[in-house]
C-alpha positions in Angstrom: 79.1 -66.4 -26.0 79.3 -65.0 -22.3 78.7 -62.0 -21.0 82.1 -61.3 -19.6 83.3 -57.5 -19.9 86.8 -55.4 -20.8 87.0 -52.0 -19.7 86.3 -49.3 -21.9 87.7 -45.7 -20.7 85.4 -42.9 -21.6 85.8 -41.1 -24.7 84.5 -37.9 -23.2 83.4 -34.9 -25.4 85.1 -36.6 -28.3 82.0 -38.6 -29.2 79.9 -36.1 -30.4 82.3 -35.6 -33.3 83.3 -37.8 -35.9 86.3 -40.0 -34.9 87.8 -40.9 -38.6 87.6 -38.5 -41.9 89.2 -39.3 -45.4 89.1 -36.8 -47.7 90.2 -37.3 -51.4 92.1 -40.7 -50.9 93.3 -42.1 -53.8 95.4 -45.6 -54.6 97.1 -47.0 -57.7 98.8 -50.1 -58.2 101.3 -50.8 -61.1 100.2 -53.7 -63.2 100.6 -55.4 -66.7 98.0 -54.1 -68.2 99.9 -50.2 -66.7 99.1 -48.4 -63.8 95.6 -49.0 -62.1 93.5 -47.2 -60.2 91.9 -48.7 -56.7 90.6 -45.8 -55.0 90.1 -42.5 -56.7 89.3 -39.3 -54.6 87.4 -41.7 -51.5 85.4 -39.6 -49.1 84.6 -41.0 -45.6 83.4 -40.1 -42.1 82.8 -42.3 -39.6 81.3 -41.7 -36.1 81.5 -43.1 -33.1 79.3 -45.4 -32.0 78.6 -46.3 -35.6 78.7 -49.3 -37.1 79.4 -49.0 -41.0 79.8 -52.1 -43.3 81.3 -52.0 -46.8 80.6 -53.9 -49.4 81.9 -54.4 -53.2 83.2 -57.2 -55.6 86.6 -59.1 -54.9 89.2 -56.8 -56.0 87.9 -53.5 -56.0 89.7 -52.5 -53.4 88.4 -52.7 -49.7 90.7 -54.5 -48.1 93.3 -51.4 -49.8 90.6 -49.0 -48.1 90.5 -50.5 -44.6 94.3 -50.2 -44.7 95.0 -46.8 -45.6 92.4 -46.4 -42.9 94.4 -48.4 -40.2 97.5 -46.3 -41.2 99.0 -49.7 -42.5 99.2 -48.6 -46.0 100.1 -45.2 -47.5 97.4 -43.3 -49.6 99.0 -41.4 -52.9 96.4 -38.5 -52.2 94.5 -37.4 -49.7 94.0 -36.8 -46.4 93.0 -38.6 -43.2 91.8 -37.2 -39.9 91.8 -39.5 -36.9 90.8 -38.5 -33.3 90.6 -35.1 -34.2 94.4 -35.4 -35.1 95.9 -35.1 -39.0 97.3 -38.3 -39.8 100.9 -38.0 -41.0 101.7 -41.0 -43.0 105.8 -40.0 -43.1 105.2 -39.7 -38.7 106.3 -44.1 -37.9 106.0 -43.0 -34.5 102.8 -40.8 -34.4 101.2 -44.2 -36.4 102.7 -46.2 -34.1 100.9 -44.7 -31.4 97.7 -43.9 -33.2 97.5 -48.0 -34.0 98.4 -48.9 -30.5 96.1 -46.6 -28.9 92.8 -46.2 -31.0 93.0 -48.7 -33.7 91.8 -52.4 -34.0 92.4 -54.7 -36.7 90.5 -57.9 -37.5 92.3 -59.2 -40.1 91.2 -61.8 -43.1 93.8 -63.9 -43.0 93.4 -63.9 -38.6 97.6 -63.1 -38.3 98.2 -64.7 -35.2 101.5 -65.4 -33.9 101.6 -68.9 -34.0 104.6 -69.8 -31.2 101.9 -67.3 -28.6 99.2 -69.0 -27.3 95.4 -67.9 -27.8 95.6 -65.6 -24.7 99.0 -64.5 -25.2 97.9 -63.6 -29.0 95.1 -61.2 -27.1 98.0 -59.5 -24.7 100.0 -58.2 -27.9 97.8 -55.1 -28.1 98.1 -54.4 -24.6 101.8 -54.9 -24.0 102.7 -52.4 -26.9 100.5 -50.0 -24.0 103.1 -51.2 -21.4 99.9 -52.5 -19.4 100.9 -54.2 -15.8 100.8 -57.7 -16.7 98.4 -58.8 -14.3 96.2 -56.5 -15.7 96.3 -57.3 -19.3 96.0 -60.9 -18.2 92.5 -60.9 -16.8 91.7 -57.9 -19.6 93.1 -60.8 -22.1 90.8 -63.6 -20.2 87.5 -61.5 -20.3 88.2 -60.6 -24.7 88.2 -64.5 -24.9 85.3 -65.2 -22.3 83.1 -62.8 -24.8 83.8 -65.0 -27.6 83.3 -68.1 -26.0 87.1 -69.4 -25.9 87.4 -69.2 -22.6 88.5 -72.7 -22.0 91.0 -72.6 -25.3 93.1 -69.6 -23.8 96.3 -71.6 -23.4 95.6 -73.4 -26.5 98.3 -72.8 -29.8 97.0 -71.1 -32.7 97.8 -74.7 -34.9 95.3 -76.5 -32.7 92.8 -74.6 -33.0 89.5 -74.8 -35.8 89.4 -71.5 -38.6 86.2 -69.9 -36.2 88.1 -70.1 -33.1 91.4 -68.7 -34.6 89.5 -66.1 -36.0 87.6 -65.3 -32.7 91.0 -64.8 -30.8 91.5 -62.4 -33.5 88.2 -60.9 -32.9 89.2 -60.9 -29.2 93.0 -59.5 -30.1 91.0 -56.5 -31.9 89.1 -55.8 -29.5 90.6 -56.1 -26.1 92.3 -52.7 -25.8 88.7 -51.2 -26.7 90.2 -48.9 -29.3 88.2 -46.0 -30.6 88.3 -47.8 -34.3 87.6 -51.4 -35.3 88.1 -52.3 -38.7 87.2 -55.5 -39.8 88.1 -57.4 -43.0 85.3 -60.2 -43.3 85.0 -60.5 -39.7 83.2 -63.6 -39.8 84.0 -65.2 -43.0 85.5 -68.8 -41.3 82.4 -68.8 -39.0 79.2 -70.3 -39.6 75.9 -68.4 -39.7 74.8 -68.6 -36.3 78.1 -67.9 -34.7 78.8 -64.8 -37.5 75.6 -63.3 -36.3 76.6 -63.8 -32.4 79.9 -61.7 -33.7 78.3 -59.3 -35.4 75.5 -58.3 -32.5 79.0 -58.2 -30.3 80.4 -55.6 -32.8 77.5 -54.0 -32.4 77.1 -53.8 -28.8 80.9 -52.6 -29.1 80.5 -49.7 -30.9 76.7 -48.1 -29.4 76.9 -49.1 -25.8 80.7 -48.0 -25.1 80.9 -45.4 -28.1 83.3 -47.2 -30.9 83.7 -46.6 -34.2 83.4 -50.5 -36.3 83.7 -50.4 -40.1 83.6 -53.9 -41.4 84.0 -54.7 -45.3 82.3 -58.0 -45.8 80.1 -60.1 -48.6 77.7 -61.0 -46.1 74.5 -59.1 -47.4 72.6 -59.9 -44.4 74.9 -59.0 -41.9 75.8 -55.5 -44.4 71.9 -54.8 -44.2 72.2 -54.8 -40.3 74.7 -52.2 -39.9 74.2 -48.4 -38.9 75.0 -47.5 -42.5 75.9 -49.2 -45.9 78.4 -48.3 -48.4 79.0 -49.7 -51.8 82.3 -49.6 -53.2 82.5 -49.0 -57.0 84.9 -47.6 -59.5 87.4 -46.1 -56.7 84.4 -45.0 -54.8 82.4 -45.3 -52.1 78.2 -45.0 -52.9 75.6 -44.5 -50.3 73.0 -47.8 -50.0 69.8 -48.0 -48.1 69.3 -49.9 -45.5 
């Protein structure tokens, strides 16, 4: 990785306070067995400049939680505080701007567009800002220098390996510097050298430019690296040490 940079407007006296709180959210699914609960009654505040990793089994419900968090998915209780600002779940367009603005995803499953190539993949976030395209050009150029892809930025999303494809997604996420990064097993197609190389970026995200990254991951030793550790159990989220 290279040591390229994106800009990163100051957050001002907004970082002294946390950026995200959930208070009592709660998620059910209907199933065959009746109706289940995922997430009963969650509490959660995350910081700026704070990197927070969650962990928990398969199935019991992070990827749900990182959702409801990224305003893609409706909670059935509770509330959620974002940038100071009550989140209003029935609002398209106040989520629509809360997502474009001061959320980043990293997704599992990368979601590329794949008829975009890599860079143009990285200008999505940035275009839904109306940025000058010029702009978001060398802004898109710089994401992908930082994750090494440099050299792949015209390259289709088909043609490229499961790491790289998932480091344009990294560099998608991360390219508007949102004030939230959340990351569903960030580095779960890369190998261990090139996971840790992402992490300690995702880290040098959040502290030196004051971002809020919560990652939900397997990866112990990547988990017992973060700023704080969560364990998610029975619909809720337990304190770990680190």
């Amino acid at each position: 990785m290279n040591h390229a940079t994106i800009d990163t407007p100051s957050q001002g006296t907004q970082a002294a306070h946390p950026f995200m709180q959930a208070h009592g959210i709660c998620k059910s699914f209907q199933s065959a067995a009746g109706r289940e609960t995922i997430l009963g009654a969650v509490q959660l505040s995350v910081g700026l400049g704070e990197v927070l990793a969650i962990t928990a089994p398969s199935g019991a419900g992070k990827s749900t939680l990182l959702k409801i968090l990224g305003t893609l998915e409706k909670p059935d209780a509770g509330t959620l505080c974002c940038g100071g600002e009550m989140v209003d779940f029935r609002n398209g367009r106040q989520l629509a701007q809360l997502r474009a603005r001061s959320i980043g995803f990293v997704f599992q499953r990368f979601n590329l567009v794949p008829f975009l190539t890599a860079q143009e993949n990285v200008e999505l976030p940035l275009k839904l800002r109306r940025m000058a395209r010029q702009h978001r050009r060398r802004q898109a150029q710089a994401a992908l220098a930082l994750m090494g892809l440099e050299p792949k930025r015209m390259a289709m999303p088909a043609t490229l390996s499961g790491g790289e494809q998932q480091r344009v997604a990294i560099a998608r996420a991360i390219v508007g510097a949102p004030s939230l990064l959340l990351c569903d097993e960030p580095t779960g197609s890369l190998g261990e050298e090139a996971g840790q190389q992402i992490f300690e970026l995702l880290c040098t995200f959040a502290q030196a430019h004051r971002r809020a990254v919560v990652l939900v991951t397997h990866n112990e030793s990547l988990a017992r690296q973060a700023t704080r550790r969560l364990y998610l159990h029975n619909g809720a989220l337990q304190g770990l040490a680190p």
